[in-house]
PANUVO-696374 format. One line per field, with one value per residue: residue number from 1; chain; x, y, z of N, C-alpha, C in turn. Coordinates in steps of 0.1 Angstrom, whole numbers. Layout:
n	c(NUM	...) .
chain	c(A	...) .
n.c1	c(X	...) .
n.c2	c(Y	...) .
n.c3	c(Z	...) .
ca.c1	c(X	...) .
ca.c2	c(Y	...) .
ca.c3	c(Z	...) .
c.c1	c(X	...) .
c.c2	c(Y	...) .
c.c3	c(Z	...) .
***
This chain:
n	c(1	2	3	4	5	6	7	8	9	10	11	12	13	14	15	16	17	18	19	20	21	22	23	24	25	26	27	28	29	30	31	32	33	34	35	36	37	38	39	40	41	42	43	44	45	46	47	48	49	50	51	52	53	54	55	56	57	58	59	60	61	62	63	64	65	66	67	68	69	70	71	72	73	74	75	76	77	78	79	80	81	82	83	84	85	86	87	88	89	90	91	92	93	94	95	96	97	98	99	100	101	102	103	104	105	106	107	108	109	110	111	112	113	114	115	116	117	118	119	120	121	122	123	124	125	126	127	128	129	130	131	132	133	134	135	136	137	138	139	140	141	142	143	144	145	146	147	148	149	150	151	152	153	154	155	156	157	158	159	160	161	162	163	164	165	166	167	168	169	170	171	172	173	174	175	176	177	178	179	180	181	182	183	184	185	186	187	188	189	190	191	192	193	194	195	196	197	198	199	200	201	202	203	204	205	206	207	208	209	210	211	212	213	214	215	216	217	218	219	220	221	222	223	224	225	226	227	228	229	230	231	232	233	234	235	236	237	238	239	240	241	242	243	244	245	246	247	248	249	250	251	252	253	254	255	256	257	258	259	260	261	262	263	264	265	266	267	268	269	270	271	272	273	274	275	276	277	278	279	280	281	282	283	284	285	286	287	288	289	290	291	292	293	294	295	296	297	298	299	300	301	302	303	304	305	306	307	308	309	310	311	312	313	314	315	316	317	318	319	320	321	322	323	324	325	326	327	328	329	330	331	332	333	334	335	336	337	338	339	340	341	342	343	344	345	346	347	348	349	350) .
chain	c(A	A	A	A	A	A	A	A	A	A	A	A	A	A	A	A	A	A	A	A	A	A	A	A	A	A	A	A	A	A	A	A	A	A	A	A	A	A	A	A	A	A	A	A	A	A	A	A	A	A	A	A	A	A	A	A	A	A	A	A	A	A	A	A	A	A	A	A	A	A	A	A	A	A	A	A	A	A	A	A	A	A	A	A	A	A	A	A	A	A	A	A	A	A	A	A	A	A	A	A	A	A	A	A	A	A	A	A	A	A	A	A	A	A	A	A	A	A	A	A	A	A	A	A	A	A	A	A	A	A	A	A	A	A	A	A	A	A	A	A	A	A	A	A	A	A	A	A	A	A	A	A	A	A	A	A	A	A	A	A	A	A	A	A	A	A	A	A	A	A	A	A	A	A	A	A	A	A	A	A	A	A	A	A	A	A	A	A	A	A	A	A	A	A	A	A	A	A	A	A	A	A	A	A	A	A	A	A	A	A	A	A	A	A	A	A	A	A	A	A	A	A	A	A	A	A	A	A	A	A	A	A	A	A	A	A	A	A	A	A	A	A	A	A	A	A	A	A	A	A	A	A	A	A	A	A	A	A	A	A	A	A	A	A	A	A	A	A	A	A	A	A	A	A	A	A	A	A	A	A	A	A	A	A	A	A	A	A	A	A	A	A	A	A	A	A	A	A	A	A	A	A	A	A	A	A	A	A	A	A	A	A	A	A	A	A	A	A	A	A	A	A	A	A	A	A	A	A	A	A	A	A	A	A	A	A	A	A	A	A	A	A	A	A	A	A	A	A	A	A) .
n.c1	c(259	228	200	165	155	137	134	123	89	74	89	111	142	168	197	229	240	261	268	247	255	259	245	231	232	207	205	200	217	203	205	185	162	137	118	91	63	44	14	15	38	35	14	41	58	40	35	19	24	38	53	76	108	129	153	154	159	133	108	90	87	92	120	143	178	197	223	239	247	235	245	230	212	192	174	176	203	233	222	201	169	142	114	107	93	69	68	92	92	97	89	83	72	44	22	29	35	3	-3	-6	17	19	19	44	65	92	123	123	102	70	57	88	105	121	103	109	135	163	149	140	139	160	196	205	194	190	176	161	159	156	148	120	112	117	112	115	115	99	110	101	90	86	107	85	65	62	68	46	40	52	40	14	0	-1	-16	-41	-47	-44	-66	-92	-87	-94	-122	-140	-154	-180	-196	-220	-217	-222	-198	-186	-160	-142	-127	-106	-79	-43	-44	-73	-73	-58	-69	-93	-88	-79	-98	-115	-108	-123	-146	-172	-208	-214	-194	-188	-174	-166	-151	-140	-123	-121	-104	-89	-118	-120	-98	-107	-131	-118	-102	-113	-140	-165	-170	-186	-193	-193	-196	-193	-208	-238	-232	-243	-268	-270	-259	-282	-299	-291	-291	-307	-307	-305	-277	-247	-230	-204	-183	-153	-130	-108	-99	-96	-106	-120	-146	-147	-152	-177	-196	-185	-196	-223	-231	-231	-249	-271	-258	-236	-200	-177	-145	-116	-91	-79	-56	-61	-53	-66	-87	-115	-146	-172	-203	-224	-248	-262	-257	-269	-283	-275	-253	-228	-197	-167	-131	-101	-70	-36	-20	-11	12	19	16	28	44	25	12	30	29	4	5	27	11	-6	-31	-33	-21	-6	9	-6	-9	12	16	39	72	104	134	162	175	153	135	122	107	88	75	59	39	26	14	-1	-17	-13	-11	-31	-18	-10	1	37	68	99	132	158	182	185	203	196	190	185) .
n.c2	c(-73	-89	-92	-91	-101	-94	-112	-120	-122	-141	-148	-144	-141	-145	-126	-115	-85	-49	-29	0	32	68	89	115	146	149	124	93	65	39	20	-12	-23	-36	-51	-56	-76	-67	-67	-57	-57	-85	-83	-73	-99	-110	-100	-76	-53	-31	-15	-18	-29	-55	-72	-51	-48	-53	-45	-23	-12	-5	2	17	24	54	55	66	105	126	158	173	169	178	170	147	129	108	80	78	66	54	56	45	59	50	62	85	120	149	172	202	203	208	191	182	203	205	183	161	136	111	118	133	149	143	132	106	105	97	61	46	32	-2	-8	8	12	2	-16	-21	-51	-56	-56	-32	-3	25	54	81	118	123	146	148	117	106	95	108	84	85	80	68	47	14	-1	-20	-12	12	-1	-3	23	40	31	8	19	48	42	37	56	75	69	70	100	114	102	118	116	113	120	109	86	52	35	13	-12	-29	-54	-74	-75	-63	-37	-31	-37	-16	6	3	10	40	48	41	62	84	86	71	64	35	8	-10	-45	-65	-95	-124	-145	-168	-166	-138	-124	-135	-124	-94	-97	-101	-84	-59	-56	-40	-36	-45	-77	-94	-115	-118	-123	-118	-94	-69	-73	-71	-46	-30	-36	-21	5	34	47	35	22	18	52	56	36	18	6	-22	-45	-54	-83	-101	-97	-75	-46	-38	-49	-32	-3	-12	-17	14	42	64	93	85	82	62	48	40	19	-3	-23	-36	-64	-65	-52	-32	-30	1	3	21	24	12	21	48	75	71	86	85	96	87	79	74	56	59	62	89	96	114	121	113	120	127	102	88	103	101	70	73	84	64	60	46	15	-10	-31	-53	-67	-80	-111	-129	-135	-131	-143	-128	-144	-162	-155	-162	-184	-170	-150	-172	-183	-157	-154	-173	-172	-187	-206	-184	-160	-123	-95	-98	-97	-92	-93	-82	-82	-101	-136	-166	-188	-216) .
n.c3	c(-25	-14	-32	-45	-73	-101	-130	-153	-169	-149	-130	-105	-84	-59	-61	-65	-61	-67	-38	-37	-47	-41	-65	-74	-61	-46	-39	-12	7	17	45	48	74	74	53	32	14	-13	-29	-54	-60	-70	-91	-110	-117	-125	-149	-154	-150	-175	-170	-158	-152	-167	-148	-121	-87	-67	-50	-25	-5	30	51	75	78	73	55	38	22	-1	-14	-17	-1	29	46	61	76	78	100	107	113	93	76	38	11	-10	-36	-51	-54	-65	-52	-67	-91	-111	-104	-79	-62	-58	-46	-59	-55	-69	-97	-102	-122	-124	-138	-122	-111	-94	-85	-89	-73	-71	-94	-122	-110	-90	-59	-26	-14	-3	7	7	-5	-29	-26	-49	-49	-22	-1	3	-1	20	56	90	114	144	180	198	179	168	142	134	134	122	94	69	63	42	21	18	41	38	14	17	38	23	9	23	30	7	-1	9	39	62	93	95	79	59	53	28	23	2	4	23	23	26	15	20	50	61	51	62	90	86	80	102	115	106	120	108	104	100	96	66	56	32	23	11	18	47	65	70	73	102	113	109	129	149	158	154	164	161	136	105	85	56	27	-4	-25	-6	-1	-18	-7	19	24	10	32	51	49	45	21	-4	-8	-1	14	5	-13	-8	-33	-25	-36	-62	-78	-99	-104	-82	-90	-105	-83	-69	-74	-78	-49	-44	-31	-47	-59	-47	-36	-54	-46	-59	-51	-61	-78	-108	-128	-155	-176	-168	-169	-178	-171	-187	-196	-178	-154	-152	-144	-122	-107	-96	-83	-91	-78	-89	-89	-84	-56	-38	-17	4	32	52	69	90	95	106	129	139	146	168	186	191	175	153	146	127	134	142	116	102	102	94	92	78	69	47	34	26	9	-10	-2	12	-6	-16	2	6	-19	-21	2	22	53	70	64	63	58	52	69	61	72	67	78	90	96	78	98	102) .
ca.c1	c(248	221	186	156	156	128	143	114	75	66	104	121	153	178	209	246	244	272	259	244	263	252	246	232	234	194	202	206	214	195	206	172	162	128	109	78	56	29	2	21	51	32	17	51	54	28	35	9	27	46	65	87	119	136	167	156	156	116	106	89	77	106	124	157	185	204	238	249	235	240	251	217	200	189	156	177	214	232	222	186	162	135	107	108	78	62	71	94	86	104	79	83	65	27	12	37	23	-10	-3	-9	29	17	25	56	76	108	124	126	90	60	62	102	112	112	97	117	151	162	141	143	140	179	204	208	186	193	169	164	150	152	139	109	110	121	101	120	113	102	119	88	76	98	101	78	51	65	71	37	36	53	32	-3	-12	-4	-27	-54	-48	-54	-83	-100	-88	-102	-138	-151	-167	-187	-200	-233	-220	-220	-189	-180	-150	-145	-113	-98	-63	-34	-44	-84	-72	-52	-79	-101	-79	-76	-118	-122	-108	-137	-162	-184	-221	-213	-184	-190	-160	-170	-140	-142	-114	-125	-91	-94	-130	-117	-93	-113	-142	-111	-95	-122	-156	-177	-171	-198	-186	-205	-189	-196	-223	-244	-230	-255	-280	-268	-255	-294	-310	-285	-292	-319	-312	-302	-266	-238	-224	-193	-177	-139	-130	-95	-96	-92	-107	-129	-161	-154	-152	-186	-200	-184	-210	-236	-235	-232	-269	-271	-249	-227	-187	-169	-131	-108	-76	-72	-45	-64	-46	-73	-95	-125	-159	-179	-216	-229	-263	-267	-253	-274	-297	-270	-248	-221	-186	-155	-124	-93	-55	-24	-21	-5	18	23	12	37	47	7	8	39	24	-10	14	33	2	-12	-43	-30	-17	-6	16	-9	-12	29	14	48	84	116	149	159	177	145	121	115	95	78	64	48	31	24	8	-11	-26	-11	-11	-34	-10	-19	18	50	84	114	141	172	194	186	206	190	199	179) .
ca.c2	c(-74	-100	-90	-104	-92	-93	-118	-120	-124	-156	-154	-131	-146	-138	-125	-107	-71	-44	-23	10	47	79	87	125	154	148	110	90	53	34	4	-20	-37	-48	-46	-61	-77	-59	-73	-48	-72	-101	-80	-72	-111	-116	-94	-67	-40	-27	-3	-26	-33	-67	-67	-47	-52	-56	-44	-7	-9	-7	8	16	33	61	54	80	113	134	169	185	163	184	162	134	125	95	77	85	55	67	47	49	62	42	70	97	131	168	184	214	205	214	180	181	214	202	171	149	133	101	122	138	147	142	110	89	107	87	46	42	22	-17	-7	10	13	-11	-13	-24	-60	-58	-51	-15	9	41	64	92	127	120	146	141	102	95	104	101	76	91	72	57	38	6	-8	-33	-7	18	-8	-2	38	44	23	1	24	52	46	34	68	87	64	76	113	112	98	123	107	125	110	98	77	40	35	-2	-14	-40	-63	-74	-76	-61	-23	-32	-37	-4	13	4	17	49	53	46	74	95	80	73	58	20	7	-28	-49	-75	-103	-141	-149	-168	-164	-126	-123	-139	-110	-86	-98	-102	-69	-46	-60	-31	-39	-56	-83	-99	-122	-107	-129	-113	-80	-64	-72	-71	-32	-24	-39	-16	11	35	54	26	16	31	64	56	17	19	-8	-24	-58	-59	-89	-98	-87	-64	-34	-41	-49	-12	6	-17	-13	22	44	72	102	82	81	50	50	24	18	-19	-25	-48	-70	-72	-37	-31	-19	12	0	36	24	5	31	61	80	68	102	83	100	77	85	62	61	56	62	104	92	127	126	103	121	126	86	83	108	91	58	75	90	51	62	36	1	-16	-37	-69	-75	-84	-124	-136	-129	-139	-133	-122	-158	-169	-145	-168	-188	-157	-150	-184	-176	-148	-154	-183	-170	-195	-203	-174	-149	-111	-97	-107	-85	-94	-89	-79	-79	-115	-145	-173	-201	-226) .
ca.c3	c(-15	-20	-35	-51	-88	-111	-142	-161	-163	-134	-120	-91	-79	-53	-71	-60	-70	-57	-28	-42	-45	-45	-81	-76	-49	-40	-40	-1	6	33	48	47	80	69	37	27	2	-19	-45	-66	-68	-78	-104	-116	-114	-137	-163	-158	-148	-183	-174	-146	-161	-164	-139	-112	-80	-68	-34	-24	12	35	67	72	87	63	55	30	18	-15	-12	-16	13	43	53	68	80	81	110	108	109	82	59	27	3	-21	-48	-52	-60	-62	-39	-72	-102	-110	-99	-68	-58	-54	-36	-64	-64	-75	-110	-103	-139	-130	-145	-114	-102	-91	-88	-94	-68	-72	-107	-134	-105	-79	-50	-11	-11	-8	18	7	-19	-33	-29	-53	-44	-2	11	0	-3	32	65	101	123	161	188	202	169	163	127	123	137	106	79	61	64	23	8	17	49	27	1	31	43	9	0	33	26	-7	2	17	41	74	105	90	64	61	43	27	22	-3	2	37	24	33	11	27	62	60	48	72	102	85	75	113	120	106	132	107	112	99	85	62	52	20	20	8	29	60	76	68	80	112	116	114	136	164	160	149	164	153	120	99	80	50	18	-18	-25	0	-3	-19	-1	29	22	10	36	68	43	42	7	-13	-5	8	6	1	-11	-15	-38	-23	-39	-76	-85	-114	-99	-74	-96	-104	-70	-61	-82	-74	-38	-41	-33	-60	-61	-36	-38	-56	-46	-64	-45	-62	-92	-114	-138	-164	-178	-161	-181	-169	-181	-183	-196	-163	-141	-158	-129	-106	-107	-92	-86	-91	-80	-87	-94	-73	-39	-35	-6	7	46	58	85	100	95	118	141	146	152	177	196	198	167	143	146	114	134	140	103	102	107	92	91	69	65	33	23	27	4	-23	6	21	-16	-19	14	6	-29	-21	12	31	70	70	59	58	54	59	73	55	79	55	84	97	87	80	110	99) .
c.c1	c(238	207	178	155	145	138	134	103	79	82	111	132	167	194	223	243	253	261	256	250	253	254	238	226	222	191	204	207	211	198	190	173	152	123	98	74	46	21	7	33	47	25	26	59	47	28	25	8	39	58	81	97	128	151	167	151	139	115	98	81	90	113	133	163	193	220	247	237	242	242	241	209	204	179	161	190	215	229	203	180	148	125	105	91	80	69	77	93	93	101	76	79	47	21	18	30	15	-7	-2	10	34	25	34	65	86	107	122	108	81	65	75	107	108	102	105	132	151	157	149	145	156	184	205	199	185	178	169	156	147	149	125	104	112	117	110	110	105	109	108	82	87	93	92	66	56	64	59	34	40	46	16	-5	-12	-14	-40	-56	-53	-65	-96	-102	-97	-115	-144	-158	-168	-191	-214	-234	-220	-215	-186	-167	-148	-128	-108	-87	-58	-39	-59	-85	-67	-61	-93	-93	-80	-93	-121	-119	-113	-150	-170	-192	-217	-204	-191	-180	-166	-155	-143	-133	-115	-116	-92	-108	-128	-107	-98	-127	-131	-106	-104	-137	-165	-180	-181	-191	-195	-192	-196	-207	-240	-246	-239	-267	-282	-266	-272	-303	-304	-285	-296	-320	-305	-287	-261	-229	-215	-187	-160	-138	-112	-93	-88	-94	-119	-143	-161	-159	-167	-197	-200	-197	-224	-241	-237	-247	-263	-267	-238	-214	-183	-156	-121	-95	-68	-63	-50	-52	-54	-82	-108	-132	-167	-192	-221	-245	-267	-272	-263	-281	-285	-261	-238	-203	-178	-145	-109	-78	-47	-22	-10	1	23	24	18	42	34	8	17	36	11	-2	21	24	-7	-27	-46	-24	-18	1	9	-9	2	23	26	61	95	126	151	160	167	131	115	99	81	67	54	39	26	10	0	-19	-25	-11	-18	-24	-19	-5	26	64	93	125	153	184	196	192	200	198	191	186) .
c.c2	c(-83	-88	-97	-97	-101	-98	-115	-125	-140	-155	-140	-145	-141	-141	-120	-92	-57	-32	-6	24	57	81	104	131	153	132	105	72	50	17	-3	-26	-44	-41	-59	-71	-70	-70	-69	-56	-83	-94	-77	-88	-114	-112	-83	-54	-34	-22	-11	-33	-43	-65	-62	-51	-53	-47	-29	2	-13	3	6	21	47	58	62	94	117	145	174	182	173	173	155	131	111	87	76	71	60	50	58	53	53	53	80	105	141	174	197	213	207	203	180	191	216	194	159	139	121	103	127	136	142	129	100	92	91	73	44	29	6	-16	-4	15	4	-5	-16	-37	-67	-57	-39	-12	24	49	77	105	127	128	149	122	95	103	99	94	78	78	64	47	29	8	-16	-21	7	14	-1	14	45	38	21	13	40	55	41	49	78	86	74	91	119	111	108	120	113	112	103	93	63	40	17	0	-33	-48	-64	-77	-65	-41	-23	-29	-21	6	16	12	33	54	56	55	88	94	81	64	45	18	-15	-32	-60	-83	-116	-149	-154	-160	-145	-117	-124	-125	-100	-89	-100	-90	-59	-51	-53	-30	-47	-62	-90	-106	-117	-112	-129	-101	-72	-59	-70	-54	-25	-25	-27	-1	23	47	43	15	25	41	69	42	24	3	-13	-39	-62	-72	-87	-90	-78	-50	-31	-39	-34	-1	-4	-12	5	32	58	87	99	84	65	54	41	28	7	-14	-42	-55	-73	-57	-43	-28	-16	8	7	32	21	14	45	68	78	77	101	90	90	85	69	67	56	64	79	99	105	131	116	107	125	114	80	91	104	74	62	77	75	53	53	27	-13	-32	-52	-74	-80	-102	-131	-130	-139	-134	-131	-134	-164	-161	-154	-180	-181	-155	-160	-182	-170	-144	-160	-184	-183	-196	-187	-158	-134	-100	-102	-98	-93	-86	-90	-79	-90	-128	-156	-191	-213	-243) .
c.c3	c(-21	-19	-44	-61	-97	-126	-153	-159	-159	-128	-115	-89	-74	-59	-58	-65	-60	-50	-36	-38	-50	-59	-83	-62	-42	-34	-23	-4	14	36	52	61	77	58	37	15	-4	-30	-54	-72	-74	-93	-117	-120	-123	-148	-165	-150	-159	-180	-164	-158	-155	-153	-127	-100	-71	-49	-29	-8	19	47	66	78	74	66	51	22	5	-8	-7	-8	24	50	63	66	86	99	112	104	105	76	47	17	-8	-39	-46	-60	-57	-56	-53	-84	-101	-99	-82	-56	-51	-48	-45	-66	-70	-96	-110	-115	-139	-135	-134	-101	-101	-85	-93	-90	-65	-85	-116	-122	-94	-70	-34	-8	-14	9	19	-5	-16	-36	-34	-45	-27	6	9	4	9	46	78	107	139	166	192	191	166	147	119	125	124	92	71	58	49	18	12	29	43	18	11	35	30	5	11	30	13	-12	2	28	57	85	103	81	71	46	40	18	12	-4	15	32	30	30	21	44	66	59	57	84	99	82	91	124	120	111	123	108	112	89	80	56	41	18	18	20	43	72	75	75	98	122	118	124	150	168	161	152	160	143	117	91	72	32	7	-22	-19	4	-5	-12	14	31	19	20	53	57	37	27	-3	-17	6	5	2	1	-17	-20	-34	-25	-50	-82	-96	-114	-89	-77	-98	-94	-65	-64	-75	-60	-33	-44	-39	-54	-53	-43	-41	-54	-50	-64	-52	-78	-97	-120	-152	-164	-172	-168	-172	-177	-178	-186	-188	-155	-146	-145	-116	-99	-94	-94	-83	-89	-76	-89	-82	-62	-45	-19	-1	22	54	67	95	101	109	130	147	149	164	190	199	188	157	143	137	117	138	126	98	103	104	88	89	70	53	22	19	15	-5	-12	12	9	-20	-7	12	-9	-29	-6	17	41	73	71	58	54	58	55	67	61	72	62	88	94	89	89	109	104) .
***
């Protein structure tokens, strides 16, 4: 089967590798129709995700049909059109328990797929641990309006869960990408007081002032001030940071007014510094880490009920022959790109 494989740091390239077998009783396989891009792959791309191992196949956002199960699968039968989670987990260790299954012990827990085992940007991937890892479909929600539900709307959806955040806040949001946009969708579904979005991105900016008019919209440079002055205790009371570049980390704390909530969804590539002497009096709570992908079937039932609609930010779509194109798109914020479906079933007719 053809997939895109992770060679080594700056190079992915579409390989031959034989179609994937069950390999234990919890294990299912999913035939792929579309899969995604993430930020997360180009970090893997760049070298600044360690633990991603040379060889495998890259991919962790994805939609499917079930082809084959393991023994021990009840969740989901072949035939069953399902997305896949960002991370599998046992549902039965400590961290699991709680919800957190971002940390899930077992060996293939947390971040596996498209990281340390082959992923989705294939024809077929083996998913371990399935019933957990793989959420049905309803009938009413196509694929492309699913694709994003394991992964970016996901961690959109925990960031928001996570906040805190009440009807009299004025929550900012710092990043209009693809995790930013996500995030937004799922914040505004806590009605609260004023939502502000901070993105450099004209083409980005543009999106949201078409889709989301009640959104405020303001570029980082003006951030600040713009967030003190719609403000009236000194920022706002909750900034999720969904960018990851060099200063937003930064900016996050800045804008936020004193005992407020910082939330950091972004996956730097470079360490970040906490300048506590700055921040002192400011009695800010942080809360960061990897997305707990756990409510994936509330995500597909606020999709079904018409509450969530991920499916305008799809702006571009490939077939699989074609991914090495999709990623340059994709990386260099091309033709105003925001993602892009990778249709694994489509051949390319060029």
């Amino acid at each position: 089967m053809l997939t895109y494989t992770y060679i080594s740091k700056g190079t992915f390239a579409l390989t031959e590798k034989p179609k994937p077998v069950i390999q234990h009783e919890r294990d299912a396989v999913v035939k792929v129709t579309l899969a995604s891009i993430c930020s997360s792959d180009l970090h893997i791309k760049h070298g600044s995700v360690p633990r991603a191992v040379e060889g495998i196949t890259v991919g962790h956002e994805m939609v499917g049909v079930v082809e084959e199960i393991g023994s021990a699968v009840t969740h989901v039968k072949p035939g069953d059109r399902v997305t896949v989670n960002v991370e599998t987990f046992c549902g039965e260790c400590f961290f699991c328990k709680r919800g957190y299954v971002n940390n899930c012990t077992d060996k293939n827990g947390g971040w596996a797929l498209g990281c340390r085992i082959d992923g989705g940007q294939a024809e077929y991937v083996r998913v371990p641990l399935a019933d957990t890892g793989l959420n049905k479909i309803p009938d009413s929600v196509t694929d492309r309006q699913a694709l994003f539900v394991g992964d970016v709307l996901a961690t959109g959806f925990w960031a928001a869960r996570i906040s805190e955040i009440s009807e009299e806040d004025t929550v900012l949001i710092i990043g209009a990408g693809p995790a930013g946009i996500c995030t937004l969708l799922c914040v505004m579904l806590k009605n609260p007081k004023q939502i502000i979005v901070c993105e450099t991105d004209e083409n980005r900016i543009r999106f949201i002032r078409e889709h989301y008019p009640e959104v405020l919209t303001v570029t980082p440079e003006k951030c600040l001030g713009f967030v003190k002055e719609r403000c009236k205790n000194g920022g706002a009371d909750v900034v999720i940071e969904a960018a990851g570049a060099d200063t937003t980390f930064r900016l996050a704390w800045e804008c936020a007014r004193p005992n407020g909530i910082v939330t950091v969804v972004a996956l730097y590539e470079s360490a970040q510094t906490l300048p506590l002497p700055e921040m002192y009096g400011k009695n800010l709570t942080f809360k960061t880490g990897g997305v707990d992908g756990c409510d994936c079937d509330e995500t597909l039932r606020l999709i079904a009920e018409g509450k969530i609609d991920t499916e305008p930010l799809i702006t571009h779509t490939y077939p699989l022959e074609r991914i090495g194109e999709a990623y340059r798109v994709f990386e260099n914020r091309e033709d105003g790109v925001i993602k892009i479906a990778v249709d694994c079933s489509m051949q390319d007719n060029r």
